[in-house]
PLY file of the C-alpha trace (Angstrom):
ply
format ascii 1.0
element vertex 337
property float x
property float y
property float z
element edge 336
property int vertex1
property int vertex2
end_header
-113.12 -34.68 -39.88
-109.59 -34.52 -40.68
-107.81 -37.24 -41.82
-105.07 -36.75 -38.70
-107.69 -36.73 -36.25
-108.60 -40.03 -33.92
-111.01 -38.12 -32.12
-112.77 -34.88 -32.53
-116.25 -33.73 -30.56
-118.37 -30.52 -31.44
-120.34 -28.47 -28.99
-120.77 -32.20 -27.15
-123.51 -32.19 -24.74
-125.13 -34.85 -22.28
-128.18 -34.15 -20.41
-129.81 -36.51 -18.22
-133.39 -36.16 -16.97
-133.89 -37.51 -13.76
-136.98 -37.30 -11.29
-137.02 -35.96 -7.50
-138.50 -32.72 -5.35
-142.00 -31.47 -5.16
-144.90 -33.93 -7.05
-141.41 -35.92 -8.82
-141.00 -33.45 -11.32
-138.51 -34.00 -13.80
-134.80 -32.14 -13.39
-131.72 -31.98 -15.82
-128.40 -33.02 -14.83
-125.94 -32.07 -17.04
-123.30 -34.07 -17.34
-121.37 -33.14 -20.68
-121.10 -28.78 -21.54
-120.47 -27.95 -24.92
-117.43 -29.94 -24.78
-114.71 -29.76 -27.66
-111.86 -31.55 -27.86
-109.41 -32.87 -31.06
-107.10 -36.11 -30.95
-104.60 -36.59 -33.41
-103.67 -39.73 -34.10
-101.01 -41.54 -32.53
-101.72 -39.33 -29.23
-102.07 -40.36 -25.75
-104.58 -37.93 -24.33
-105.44 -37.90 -20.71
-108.59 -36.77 -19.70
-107.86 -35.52 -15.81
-110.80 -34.51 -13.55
-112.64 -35.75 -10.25
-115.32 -38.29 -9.81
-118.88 -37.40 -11.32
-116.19 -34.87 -13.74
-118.23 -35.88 -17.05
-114.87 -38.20 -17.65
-116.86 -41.79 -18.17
-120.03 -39.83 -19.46
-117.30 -38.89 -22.49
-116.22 -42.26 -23.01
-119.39 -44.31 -23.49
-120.49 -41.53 -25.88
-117.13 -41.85 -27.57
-117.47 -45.99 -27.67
-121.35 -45.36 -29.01
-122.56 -47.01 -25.50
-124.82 -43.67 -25.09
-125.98 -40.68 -27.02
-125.20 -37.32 -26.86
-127.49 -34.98 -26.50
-126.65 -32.26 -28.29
-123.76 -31.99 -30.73
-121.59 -34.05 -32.60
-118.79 -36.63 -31.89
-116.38 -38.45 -34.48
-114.23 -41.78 -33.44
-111.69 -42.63 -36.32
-113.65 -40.65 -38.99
-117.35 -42.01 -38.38
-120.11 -40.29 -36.57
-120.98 -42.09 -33.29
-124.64 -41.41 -33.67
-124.89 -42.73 -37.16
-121.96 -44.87 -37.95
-121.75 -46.86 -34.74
-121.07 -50.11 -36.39
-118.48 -48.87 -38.99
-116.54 -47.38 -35.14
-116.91 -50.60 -33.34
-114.47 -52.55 -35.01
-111.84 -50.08 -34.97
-111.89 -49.54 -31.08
-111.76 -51.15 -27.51
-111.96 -50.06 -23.71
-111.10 -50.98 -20.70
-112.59 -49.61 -17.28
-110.65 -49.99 -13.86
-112.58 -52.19 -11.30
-114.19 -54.38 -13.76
-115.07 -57.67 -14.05
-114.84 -58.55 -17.01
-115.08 -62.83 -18.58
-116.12 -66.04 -17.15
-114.58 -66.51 -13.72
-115.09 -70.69 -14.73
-112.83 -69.97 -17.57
-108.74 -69.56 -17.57
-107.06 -66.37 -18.36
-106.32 -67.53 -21.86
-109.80 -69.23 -22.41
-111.39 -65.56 -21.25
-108.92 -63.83 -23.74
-109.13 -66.48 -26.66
-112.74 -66.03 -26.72
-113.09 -62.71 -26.66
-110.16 -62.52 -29.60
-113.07 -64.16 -31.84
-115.85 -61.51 -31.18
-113.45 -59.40 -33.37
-112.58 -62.29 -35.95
-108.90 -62.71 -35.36
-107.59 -65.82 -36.27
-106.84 -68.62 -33.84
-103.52 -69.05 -34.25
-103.17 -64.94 -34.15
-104.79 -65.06 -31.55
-102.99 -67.38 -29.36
-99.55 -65.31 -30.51
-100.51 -62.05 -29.27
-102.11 -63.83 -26.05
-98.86 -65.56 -25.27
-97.08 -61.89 -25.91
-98.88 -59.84 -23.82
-99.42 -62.03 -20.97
-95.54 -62.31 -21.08
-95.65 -58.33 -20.98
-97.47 -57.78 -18.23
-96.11 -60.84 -16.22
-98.55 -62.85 -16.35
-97.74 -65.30 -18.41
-97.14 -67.95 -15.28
-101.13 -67.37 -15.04
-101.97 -68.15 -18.30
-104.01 -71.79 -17.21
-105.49 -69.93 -13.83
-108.90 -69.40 -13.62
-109.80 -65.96 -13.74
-112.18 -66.41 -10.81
-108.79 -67.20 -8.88
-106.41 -64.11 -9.85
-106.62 -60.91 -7.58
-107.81 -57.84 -8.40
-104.64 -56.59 -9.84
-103.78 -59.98 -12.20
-107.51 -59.70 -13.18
-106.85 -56.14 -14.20
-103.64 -57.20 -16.37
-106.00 -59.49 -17.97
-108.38 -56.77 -18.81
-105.69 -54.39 -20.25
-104.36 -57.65 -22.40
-107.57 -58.08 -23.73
-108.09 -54.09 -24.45
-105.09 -53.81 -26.02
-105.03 -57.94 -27.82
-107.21 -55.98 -30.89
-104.67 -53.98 -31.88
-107.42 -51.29 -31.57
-107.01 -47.78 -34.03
-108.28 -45.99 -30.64
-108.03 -47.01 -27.43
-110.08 -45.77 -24.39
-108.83 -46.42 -21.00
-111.40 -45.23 -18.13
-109.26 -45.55 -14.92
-107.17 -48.22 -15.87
-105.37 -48.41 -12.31
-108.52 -47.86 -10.57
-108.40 -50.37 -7.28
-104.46 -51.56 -7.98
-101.94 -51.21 -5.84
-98.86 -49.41 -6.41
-96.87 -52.03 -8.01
-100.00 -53.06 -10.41
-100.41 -49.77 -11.27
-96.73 -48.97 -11.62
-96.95 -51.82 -14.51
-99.70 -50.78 -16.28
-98.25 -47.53 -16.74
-95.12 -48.98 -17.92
-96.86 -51.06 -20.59
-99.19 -48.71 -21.65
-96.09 -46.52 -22.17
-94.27 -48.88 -24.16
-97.53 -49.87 -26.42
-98.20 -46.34 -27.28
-94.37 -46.03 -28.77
-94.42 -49.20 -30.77
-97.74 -48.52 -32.14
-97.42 -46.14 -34.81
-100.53 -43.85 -35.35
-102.94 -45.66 -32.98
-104.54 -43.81 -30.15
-105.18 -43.71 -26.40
-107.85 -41.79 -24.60
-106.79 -42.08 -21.01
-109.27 -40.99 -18.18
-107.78 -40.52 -14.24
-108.22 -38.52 -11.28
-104.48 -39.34 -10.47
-102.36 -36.11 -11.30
-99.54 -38.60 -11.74
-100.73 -40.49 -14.42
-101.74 -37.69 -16.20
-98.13 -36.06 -15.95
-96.27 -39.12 -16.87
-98.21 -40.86 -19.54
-99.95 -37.92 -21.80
-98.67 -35.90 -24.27
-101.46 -33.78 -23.78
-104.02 -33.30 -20.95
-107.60 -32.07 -20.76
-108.71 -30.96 -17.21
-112.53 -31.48 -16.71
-114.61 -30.72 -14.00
-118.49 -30.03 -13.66
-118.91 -31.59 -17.44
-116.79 -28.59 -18.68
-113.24 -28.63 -20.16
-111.55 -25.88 -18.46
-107.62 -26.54 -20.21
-106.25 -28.42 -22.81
-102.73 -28.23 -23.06
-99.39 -30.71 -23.08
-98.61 -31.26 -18.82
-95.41 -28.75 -19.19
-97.25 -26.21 -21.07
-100.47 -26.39 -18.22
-97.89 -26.29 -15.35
-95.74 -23.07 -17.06
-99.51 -21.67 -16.23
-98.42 -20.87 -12.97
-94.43 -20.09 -13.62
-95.47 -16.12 -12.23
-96.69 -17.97 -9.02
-94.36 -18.96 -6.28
-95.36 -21.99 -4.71
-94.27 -23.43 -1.17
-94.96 -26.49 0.99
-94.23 -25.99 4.83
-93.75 -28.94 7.59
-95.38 -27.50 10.95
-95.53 -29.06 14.42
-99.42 -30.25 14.52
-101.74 -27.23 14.95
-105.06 -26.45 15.96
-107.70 -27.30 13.10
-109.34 -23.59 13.51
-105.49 -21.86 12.56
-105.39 -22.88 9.36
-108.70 -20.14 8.42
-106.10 -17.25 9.58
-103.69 -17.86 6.45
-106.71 -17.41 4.16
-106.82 -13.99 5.01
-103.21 -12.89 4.44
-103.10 -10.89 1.01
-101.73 -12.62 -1.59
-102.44 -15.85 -0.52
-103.65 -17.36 -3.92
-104.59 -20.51 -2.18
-104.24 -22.47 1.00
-104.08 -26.38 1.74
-104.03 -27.73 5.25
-102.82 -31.47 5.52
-102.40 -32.79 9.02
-100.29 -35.67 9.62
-99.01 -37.84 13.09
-97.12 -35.34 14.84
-96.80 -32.34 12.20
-99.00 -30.98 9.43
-98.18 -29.71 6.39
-98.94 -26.27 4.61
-98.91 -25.73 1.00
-99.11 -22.35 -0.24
-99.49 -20.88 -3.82
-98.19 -17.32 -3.26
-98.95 -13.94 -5.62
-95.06 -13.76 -5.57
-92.06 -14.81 -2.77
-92.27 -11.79 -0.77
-95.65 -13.17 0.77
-93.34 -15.63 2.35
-92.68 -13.53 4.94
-96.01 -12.74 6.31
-96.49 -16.77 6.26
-93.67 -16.83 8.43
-94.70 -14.57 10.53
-98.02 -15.53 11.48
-96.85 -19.02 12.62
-94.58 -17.64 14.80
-97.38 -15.22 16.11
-99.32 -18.24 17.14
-95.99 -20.27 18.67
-96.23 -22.66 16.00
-92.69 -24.29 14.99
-91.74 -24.57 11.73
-89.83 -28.15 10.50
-88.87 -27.12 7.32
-89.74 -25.17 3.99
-89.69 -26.31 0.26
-90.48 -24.37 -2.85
-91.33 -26.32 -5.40
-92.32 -26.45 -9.02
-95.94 -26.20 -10.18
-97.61 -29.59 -10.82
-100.58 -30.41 -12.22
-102.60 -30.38 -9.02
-101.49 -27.10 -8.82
-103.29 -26.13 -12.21
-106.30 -27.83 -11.46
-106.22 -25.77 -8.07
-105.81 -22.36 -10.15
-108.65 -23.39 -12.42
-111.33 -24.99 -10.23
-110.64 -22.94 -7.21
-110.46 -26.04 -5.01
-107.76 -29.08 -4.94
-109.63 -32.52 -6.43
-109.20 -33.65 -3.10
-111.66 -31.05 -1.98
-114.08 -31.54 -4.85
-114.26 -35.36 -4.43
-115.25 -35.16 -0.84
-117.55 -32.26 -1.34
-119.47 -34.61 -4.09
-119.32 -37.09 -1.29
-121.01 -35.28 1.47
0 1
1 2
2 3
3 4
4 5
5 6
6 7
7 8
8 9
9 10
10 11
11 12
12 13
13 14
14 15
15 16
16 17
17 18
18 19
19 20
20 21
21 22
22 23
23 24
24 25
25 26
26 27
27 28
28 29
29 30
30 31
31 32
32 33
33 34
34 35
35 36
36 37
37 38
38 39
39 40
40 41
41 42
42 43
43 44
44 45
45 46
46 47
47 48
48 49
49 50
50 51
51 52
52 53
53 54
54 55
55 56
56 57
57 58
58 59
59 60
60 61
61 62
62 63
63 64
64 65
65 66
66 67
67 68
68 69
69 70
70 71
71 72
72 73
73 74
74 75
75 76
76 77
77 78
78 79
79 80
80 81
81 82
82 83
83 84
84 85
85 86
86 87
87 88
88 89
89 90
90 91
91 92
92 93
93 94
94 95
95 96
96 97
97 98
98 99
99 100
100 101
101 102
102 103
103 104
104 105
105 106
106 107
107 108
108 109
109 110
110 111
111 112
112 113
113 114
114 115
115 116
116 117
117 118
118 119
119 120
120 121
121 122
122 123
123 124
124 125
125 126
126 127
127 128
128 129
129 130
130 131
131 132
132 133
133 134
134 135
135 136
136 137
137 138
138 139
139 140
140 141
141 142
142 143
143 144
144 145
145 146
146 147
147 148
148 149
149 150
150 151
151 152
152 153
153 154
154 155
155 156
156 157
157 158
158 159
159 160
160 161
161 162
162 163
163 164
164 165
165 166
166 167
167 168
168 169
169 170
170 171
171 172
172 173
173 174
174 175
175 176
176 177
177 178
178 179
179 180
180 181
181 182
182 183
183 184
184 185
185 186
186 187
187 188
188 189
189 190
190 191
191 192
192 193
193 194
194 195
195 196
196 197
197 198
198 199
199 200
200 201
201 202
202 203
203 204
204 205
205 206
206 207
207 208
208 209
209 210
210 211
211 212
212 213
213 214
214 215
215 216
216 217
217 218
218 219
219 220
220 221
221 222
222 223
223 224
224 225
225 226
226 227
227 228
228 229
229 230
230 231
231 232
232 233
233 234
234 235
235 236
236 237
237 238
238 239
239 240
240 241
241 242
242 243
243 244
244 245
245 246
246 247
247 248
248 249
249 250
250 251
251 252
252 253
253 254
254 255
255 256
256 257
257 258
258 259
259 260
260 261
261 262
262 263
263 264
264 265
265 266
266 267
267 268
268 269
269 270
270 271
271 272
272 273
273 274
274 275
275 276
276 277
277 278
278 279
279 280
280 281
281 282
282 283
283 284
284 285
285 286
286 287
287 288
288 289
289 290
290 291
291 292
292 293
293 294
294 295
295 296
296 297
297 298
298 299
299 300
300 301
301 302
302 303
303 304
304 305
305 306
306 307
307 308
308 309
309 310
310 311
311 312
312 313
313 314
314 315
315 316
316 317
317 318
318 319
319 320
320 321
321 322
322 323
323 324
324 325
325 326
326 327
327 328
328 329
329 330
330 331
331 332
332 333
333 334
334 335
335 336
């Protein structure tokens, strides 16, 4: 592997064998599809996809928690398969929702600890504790009990301690999984800031939140099924769809069988129906502008009042609509039902 690469994976595979149907007979889900991906260092690199995506699958096979099945994964130079122990050292994670440390313990008894599992000195230690507590705000919580914080201080205490290594790659599964919008707002600040102080160090970011993935990475891979279906910077992905002309519409509330008729209008790339108190709103990516026009028309064929009309510039959403076929909206709650 290349000396400027934090991560690389080769024809990456993960099958699991699970039992079900006639006399329990053994099936294959596949989680992981000849996946292949390259990091440079320094890098934050967002890994954007649905739930059940392949997107945690990746990471514990990247952090040598599981093996692949097929092919071949490096993590700052060392095979995860055979040079788990040389990769440990040089890494850390942290997955949203977790609950991670010793509730009986205070925020910097949970973090001082867990500074020792990787040998850095006390008084280190206690520096970088007091530091990144400040950071994050939460230094005024520093003698709480972590059984006492809520789930968004307990969450700045698990990105302290992910980041409190100093790690050469860092994998963040969901961070803001669970937090509320000023949490997550935070988090995204300091991971922001970390990532430009830090010199050659490296984050592998995983989300389902097309925000995220727009403001924080310089480059994104969209997953979905196990497969990566577009690796590119978030401007480069979204000048994808520069030929398209894209259009969000604010109706007066409609009948949930109307939406099917806009489907059928020709060149109608895709349709999404949103209903909201006392309007709904229409997005539409269009084959080109002049489409408009039929749009228009057909509301006004079925008395329905139009509020107002945006066109907009693509967004990531957008690209992962192109790609898939279906917003991640849609997927989710199809791998729901």
């Amino acid at each position: 592997m290349p000396d400027d690469h934090a991560i690389q994976t080769q024809a990456l595979n993960r099958i699991y064998k699970i039992r079900g149907g006639k006399k329990n007979e053994p099936k294959e889900l596949i989680a992981l599809r000849d996946v292949h991906i390259e990091v440079p260092r320094g890098e934050l690199f967002g890994l954007l996809g649905p739930n059940g995506a392949g997107k945690t699958t990746l990471i514990k096979i990247l952090t040598t928690l599981l093996a692949p099945s097929s092919g071949r994964a490096l993590v700052a130079g060392f095979d995860v398969t055979t040079q788990a122990y040389e990769i440990r050292p040089r890494i850390n994670m942290v997955s949203g929702g977790e609950s991670s440390g010793y509730g009986l313990l205070t925020v910097r008894e949970n973090l001082w600890m867990f500074s020792q599992f990787y040998g850095i000195p006390s008084k280190e230690a206690n520096r970088r504790i007091k530091e990144l507590l400040r950071v994050v705000g939460l230094d005024d919580r520093m003698n709480t009990k972590s059984s006492e914080l809520s789930t968004g201080l307990r969450q700045k205490m698990n990105i302290v301690r992910g980041f409190m290594t100093n790690p050469e790659v860092l994998f963040l599964d969901e961070p803001t999984l669970g937090l509320d919008v000023g949490a997550a707002r935070d988090v995204r600040g300091f991971i922001q800031n970390w990532v430009k102080q830090q010199s050659g160090h490296t984050i592998l970011l995983t989300t389902h939140h097309m925000i995220e993935a727009d403001e924080l990475c310089d480059r994104v891979a969209i997953i979905n099924q196990g497969r990566i279906l577009a690796c590119d910077s978030p401007s480069s992905l979204k000048r994808m769809l520069q030929r398209e002309a894209i259009f969000r519409l604010r109706v007066d509330s409609i009948n949930s069988a109307e939406p099917n008729n806009f489907e059928k209008i020709g060149g109608v790339r895709h349709f999404t129906y949103r209903p909201g108190e006392g309007h709904a709103t229409l997005e539409f990516i269009l084959e080109e502008e002049d489409v408009l026009t039929e749009v228009v028309n057909q509301l006004a064929s079925h008395n329905i009042h139009l509020q107002s009309l945006e066109k907009r510039e693509p967004s990531l959403e957008d690209v992962f609509i192109q790609l898939v076929g279906r917003s991640m909206e849609e997927v989710e709650r199809e791998g729901t039902s």
